[in-house]
BABASE-145465 format. One record per residue: residue in three letters; residue number from 1; y, z, x of N, C-alpha, C in turn. Coordinates in nm, 4 decimals. Atoms other than C-alpha are relative to their C-alpha. Example, Ala and Ser with C-alpha at 12.3 -4.5 7.8 and 13.67 -1.06 7.14 Angstrom:
r, k, n.c2, n.c3, n.c1, ca.c2, ca.c3, ca.c1, c.c2, c.c3, c.c1
ala, 1, -0.1190, 0.0000, 0.0890, -0.4500, 0.7800, 1.2300, 0.1200, 0.0000, 0.0900
ser, 2, -0.1190, -0.0060, -0.0820, -0.1060, 0.7140, 1.3670, 0.1090, 0.0730, -0.0770
END
This chain:
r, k, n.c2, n.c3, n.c1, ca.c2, ca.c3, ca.c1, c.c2, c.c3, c.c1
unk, 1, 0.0856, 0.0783, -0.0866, -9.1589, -0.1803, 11.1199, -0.1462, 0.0151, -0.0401
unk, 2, 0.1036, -0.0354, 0.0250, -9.4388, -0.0332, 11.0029, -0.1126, -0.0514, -0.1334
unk, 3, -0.0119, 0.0669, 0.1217, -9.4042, -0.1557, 10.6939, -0.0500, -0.1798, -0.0329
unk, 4, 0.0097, 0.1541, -0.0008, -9.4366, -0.5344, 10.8115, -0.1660, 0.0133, 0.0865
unk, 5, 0.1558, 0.0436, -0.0443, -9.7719, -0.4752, 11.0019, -0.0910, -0.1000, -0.0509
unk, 6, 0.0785, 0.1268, 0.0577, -9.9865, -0.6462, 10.7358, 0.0420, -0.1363, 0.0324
unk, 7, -0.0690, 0.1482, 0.0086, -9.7375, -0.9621, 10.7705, -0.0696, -0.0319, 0.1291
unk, 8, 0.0636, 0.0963, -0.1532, -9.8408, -0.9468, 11.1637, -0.1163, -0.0744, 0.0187
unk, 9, 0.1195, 0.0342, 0.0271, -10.1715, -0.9185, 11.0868, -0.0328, -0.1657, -0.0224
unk, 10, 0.0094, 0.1159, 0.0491, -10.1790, -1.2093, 10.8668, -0.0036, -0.1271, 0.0705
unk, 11, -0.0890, 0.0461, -0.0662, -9.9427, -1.3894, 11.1180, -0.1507, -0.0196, 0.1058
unk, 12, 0.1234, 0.0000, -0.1270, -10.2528, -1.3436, 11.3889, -0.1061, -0.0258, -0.0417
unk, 13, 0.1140, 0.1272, 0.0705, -10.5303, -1.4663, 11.1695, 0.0335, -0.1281, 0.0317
unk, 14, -0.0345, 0.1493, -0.0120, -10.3224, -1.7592, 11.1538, 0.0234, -0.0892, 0.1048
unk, 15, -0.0386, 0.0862, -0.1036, -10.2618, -1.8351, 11.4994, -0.0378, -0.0873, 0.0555
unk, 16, 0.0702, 0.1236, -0.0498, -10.5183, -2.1147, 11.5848, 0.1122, -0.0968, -0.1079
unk, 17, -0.0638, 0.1384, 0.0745, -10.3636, -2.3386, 11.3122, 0.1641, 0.0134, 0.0727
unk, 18, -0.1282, -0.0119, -0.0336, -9.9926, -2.2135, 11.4014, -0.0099, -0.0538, 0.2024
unk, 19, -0.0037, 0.0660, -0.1971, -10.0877, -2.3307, 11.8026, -0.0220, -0.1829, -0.0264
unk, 20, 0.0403, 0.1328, 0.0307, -10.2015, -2.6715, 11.6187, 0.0621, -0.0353, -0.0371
unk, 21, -0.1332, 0.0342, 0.0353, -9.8960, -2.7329, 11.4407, 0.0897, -0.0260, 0.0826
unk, 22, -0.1028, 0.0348, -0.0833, -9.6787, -2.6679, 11.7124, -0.0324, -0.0802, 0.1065
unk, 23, 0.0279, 0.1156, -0.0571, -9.8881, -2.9278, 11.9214, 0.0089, -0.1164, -0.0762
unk, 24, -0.0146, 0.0703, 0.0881, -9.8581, -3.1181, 11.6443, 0.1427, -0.0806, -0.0075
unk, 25, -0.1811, 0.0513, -0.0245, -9.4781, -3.1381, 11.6544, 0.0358, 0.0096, 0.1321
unk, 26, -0.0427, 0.0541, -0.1140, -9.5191, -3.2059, 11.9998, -0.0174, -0.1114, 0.0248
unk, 27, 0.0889, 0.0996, 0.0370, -9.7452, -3.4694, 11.9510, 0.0915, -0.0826, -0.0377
unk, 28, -0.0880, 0.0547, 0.0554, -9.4926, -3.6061, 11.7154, 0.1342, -0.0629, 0.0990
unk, 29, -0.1235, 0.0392, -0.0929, -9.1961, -3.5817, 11.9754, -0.0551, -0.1377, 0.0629
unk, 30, 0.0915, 0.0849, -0.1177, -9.4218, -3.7437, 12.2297, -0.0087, -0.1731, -0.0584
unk, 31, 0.0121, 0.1257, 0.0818, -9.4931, -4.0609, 12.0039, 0.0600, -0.0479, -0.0667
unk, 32, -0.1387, 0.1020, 0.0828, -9.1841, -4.1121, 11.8057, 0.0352, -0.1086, 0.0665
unk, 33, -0.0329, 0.1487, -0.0356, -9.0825, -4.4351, 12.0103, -0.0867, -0.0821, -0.0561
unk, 34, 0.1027, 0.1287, 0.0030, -9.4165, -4.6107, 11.9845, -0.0657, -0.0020, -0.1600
unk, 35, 0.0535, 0.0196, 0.1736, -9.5088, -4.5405, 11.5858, 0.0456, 0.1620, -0.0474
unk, 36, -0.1598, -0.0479, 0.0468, -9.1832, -4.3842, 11.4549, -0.0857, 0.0902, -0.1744
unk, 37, 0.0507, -0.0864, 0.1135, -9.3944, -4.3198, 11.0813, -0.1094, 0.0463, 0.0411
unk, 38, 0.0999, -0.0765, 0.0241, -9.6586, -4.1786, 11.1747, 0.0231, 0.1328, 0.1004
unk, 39, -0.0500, -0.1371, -0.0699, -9.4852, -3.9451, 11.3900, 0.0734, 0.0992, -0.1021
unk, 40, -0.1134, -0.0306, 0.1027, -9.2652, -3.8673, 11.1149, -0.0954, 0.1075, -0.0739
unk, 41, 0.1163, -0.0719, 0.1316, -9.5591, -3.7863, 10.9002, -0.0731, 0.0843, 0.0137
unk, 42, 0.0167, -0.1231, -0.0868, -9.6836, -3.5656, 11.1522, 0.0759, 0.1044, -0.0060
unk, 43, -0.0789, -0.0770, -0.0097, -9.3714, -3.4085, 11.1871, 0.0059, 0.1144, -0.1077
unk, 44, -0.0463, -0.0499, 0.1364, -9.3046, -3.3416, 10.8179, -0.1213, 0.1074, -0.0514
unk, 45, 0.1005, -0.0618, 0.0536, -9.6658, -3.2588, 10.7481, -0.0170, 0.2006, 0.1351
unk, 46, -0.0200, -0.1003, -0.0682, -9.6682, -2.9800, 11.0440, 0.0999, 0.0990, -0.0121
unk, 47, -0.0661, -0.0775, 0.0269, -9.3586, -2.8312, 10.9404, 0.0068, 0.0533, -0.1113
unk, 48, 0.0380, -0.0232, 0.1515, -9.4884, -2.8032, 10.5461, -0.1239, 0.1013, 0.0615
unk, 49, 0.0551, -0.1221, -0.0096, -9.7401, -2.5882, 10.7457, 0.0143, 0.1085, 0.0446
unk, 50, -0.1274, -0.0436, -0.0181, -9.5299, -2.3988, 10.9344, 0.0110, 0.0985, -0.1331
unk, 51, -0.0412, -0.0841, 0.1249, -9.3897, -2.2752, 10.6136, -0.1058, 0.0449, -0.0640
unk, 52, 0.1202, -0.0508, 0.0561, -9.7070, -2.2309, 10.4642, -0.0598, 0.0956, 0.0358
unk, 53, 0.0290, -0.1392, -0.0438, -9.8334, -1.9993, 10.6991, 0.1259, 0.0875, -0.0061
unk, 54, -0.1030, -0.0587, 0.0089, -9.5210, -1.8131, 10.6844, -0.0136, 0.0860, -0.1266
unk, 55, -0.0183, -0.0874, 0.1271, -9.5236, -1.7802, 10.3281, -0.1003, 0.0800, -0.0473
unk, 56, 0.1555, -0.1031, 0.0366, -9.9043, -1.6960, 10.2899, -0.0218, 0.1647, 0.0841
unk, 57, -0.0389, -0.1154, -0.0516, -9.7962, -1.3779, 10.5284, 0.0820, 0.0646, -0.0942
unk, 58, -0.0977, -0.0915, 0.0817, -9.5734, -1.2882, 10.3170, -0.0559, 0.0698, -0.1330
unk, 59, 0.0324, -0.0408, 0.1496, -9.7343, -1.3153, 9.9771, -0.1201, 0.0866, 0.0527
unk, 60, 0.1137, -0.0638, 0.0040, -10.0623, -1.1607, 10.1413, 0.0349, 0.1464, 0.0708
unk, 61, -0.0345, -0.1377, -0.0817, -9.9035, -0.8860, 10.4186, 0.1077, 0.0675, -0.0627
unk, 62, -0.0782, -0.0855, 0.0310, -9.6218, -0.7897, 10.2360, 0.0173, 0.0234, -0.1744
unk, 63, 0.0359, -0.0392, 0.1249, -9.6293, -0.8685, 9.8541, -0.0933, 0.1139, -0.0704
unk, 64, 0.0951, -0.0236, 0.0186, -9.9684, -0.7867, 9.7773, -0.0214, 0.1531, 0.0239
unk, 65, 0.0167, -0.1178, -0.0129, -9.9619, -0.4424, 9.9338, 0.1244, 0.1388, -0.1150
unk, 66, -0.1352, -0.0319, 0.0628, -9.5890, -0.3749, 9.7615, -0.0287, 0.0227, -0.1508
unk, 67, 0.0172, -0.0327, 0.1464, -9.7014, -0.4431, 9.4447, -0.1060, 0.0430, -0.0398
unk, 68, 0.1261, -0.0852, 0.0445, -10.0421, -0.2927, 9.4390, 0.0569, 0.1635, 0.0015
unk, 69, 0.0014, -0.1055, 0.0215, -9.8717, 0.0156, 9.5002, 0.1417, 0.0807, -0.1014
unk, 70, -0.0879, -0.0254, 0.0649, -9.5508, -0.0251, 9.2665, -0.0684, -0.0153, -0.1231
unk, 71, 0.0159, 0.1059, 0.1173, -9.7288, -0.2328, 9.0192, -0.1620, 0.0332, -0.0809
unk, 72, 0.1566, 0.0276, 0.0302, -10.1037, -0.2216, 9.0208, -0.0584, -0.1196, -0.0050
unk, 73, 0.0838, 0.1512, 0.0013, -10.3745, -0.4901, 9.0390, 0.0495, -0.0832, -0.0900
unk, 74, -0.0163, 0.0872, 0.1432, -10.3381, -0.6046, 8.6897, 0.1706, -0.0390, -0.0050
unk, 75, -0.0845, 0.1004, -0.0229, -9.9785, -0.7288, 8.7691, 0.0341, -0.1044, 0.1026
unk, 76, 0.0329, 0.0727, -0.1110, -10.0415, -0.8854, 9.0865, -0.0799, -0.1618, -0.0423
unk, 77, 0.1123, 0.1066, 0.0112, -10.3458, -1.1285, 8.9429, 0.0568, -0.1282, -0.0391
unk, 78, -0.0612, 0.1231, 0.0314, -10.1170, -1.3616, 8.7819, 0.1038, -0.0863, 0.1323
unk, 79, -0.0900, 0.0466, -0.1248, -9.8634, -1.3923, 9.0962, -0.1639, -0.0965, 0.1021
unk, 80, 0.0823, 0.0507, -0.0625, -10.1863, -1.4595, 9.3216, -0.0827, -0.1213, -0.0505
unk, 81, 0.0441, 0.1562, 0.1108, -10.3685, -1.7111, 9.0476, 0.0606, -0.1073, 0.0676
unk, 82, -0.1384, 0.1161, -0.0246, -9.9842, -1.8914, 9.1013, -0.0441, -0.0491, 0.1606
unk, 83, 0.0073, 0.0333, -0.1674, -10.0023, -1.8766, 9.4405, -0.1108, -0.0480, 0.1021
unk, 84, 0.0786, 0.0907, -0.0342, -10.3090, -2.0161, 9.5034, -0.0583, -0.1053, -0.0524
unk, 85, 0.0074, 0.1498, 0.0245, -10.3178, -2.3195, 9.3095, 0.0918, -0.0517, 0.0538
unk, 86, -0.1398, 0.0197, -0.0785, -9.9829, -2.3306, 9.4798, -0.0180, -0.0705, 0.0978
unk, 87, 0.0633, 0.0243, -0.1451, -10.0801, -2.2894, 9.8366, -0.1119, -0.1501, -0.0065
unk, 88, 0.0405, 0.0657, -0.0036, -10.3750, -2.5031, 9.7278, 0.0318, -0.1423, 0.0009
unk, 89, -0.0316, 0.0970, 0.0501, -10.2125, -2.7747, 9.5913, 0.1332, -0.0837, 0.1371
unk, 90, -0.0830, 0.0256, -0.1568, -9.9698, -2.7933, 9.9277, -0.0748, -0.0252, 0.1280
unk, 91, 0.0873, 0.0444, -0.1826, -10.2453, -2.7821, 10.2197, -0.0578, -0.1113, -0.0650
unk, 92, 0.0753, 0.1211, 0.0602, -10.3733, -3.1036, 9.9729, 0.0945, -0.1022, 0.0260
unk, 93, -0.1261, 0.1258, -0.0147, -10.0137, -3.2762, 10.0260, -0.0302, 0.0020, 0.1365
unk, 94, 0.0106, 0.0009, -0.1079, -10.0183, -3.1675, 10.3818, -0.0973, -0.0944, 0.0629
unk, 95, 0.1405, 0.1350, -0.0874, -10.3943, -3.3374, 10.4863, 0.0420, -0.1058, -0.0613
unk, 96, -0.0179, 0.1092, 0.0348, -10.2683, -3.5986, 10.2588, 0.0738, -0.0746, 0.0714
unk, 97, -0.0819, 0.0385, -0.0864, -9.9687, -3.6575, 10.4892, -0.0320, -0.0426, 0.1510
unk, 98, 0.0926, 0.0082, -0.1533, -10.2070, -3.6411, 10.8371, -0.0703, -0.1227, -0.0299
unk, 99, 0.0284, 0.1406, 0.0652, -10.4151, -3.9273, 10.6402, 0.0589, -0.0888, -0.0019
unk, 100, -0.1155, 0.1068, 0.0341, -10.1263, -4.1422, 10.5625, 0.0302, 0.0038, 0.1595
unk, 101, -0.0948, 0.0180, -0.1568, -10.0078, -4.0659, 10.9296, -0.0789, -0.0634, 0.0855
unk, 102, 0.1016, 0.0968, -0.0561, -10.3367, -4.1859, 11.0739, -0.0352, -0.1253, 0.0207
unk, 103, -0.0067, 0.1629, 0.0614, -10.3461, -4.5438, 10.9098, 0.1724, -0.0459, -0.0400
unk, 104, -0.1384, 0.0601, -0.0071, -9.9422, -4.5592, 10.9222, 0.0216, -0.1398, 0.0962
unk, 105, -0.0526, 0.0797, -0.1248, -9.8150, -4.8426, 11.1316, -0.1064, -0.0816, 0.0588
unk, 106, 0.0939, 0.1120, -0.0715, -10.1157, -5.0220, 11.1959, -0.0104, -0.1254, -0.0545
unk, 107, -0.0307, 0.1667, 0.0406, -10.0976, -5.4212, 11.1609, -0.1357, 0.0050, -0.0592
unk, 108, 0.0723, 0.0441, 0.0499, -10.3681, -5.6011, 10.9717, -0.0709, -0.0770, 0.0767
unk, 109, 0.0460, 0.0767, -0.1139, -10.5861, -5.7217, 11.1896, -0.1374, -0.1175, -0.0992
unk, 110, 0.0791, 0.1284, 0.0239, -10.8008, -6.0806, 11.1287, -0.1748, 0.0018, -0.0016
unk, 111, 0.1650, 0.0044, 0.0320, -11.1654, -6.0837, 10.9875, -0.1021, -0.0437, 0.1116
unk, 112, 0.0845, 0.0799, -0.1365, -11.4274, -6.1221, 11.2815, -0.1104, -0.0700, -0.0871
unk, 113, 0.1216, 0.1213, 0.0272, -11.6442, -6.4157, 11.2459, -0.1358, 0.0852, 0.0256
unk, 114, 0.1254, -0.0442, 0.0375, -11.9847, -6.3187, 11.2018, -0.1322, -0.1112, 0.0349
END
């Protein structure tokens, strides 16, 4: 148990976004009848974070400490490098998905006269 502390840690940094997510995929419930994709896209994108925080606990509270003290820094640097163009390259799909979910489902509406 003692052992997983860092993960909590981590886990409790993260909890504003992890309270926003899961309003998020309430949000989603809530509005699936009336605009079905952009709930969707909500959905999907909230549960890609979800995992994200999850995993960034892991690689930061429990890796990171594991292998600094099996391994040393200098094998760690390459895992973390990975893992944050990684991570990066995922919270970039994610806002990309909140974007797309924003302007989903909306009709084309007719040029105002001027």
């Amino acid at each position: 148990m003692e052992d997983l502390l860092p993960v909590y840690t981590v886990l409790l940094g993260s909890s504003p976004m992890f309270v926003a997510t899961i309003v998020g995929i309430v949000m989603s419930a809530l509005y699936w009848a009336r605009v079905p994709r952009a709930a969707l896209l909500v959905l999907v994108a909230c549960v890609l974070e979800i995992l994200l925080i999850f995993a960034t606990a892991a690689v930061s509270g429990w890796y990171v400490p594991h292998a600094m003290r099996d391994n040393g820094a200098v094998a760690i640097q390459h895992v973390m490098m990975f893992w944050g163009v990684f991570n990066s390259l995922l919270h970039a799909l994610v806002f990309g998905l909140l974007v797309w979910a924003a302007f989903a489902g909306r009709g084309h509406s007719a040029p105002t006269a001027r």
